[in-house]
N, C-alpha and C positions, 0 to 999 in steps of 0.2 A: 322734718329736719334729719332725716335718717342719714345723709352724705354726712352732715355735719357731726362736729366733736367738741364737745365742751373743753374749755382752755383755760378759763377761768371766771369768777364771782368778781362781784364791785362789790366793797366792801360799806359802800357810804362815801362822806363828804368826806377828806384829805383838808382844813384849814380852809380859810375861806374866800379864796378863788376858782375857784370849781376844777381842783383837782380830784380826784376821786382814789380812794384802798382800792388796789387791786390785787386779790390773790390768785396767783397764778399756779395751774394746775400740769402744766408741762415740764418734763423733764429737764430741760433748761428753764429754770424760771423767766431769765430775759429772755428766750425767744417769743414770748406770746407778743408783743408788738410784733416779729417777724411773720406772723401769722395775719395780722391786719387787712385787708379792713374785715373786720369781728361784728356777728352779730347778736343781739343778745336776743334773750328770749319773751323780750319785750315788742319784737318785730323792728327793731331802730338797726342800722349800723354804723359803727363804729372804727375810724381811726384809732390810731393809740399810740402817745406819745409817752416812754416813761420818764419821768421828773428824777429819781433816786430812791434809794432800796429804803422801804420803812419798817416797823418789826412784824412779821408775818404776810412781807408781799412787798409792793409799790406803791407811791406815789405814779398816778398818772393824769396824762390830760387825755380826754374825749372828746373826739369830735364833736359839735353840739353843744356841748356842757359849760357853761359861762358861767355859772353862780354855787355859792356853796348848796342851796336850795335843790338845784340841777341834779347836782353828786347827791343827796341825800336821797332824791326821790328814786333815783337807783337802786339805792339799798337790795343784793339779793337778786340782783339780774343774775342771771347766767350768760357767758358770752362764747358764742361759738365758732370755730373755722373749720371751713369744708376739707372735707378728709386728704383730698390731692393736692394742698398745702402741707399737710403735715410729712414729717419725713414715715419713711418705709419703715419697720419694725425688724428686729432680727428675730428668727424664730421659735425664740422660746421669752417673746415679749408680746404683750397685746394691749389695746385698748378698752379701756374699761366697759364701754358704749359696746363693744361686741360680744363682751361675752353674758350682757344681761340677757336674759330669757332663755340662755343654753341648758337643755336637761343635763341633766347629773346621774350618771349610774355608777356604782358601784364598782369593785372590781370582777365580782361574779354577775355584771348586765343588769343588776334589778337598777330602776331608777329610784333614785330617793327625793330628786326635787328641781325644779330650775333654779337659774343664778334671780336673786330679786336684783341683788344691788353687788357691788365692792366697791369695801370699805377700808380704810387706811388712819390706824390711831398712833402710827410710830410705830412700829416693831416692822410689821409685817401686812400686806394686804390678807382681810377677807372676804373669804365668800358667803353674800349673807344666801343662803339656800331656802325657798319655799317646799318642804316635805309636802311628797305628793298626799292626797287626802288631808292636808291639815293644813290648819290656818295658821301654825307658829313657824319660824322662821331657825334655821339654823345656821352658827360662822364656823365655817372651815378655814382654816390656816389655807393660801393660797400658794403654799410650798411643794416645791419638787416630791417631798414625801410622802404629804397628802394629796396632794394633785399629780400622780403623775403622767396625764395626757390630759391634754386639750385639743381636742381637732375640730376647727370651726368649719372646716367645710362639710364634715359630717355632721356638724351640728352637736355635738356631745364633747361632752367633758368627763372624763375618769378619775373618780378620787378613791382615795383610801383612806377613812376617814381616824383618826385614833377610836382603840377603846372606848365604848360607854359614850362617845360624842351622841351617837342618833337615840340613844335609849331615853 
């Protein structure tokens, strides 16, 4: 699924007509029906009609999905649209799916780790970083201060990391 981009998670059953929680992971929350037909990471896909905004996502209907049973066994799908649906990015935006597995050096070139994950609790994204030689994981704030280059065509990412963060 390497074209593809996660859009968003089903959240479960939505009441019991087989509408399904959809939390949407796009910048416009309602564009991810624009994105349709979605696939999840179930191998199925999916239309997607949204019903109304409910608290942390939508109400939706899916294609296939008739019963509340239907929506539950969802639960935790990931649901995906191929990348040449999504719009263009400006250049100092990216997609989260590109920059996992990018090394990470330093400002003086030493590498410190690649990207595992980004992460998003409210403030600020980060970067969770696997240090090279070690199995713990490190978050760098994913800010112009601390980050200040990303070039994916070379493959690398430049951070600066605060103080005592790597220690």
């Amino acid at each position: 699924m390497e074209d593809q981009i996660c859009v968003g998670t089903i959240g479960g059953a939505f009441g019991v007509h087989g509408e399904v929680r959809l939390k949407s992971f796009t910048a416009d929350p309602e564009a991810i029906a624009d994105y349709a037909p979605l696939t999840g990471d179930n191998g199925q896909t999916y239309e997607v009609q949204l019903t109304r905004e409910v608290k942390q996502g939508f109400a939706a209907r899916l294609s296939g999905v008739r019963s509340k049973e239907d929506a539950d066994a969802l639960r935790g799908v990931r649901l995906y649209a191929p990348r040449d649906r999504l719009p263009s990015l400006p250049d100092d935006e990216y997609y989260h799916s590109d920059l996992i597995g990018v090394a990470v050096y330093d400002t003086g070139g030493v590498e410190l780790g690649r990207v595992k994950a980004v992460l998003n609790h409210g403030a600020t994204d980060l970067l969770e970083i696997v240090r090279s030689g070690a199995s713990q994981t490190v978050l760098l704030p994913f800010t112009l201060t601390c980050v200040p280059t990303v070039d994916l065509t070379a493959g690398r990412i430049v951070a600066d990391p605060p103080e005592g963060l790597l220690d």
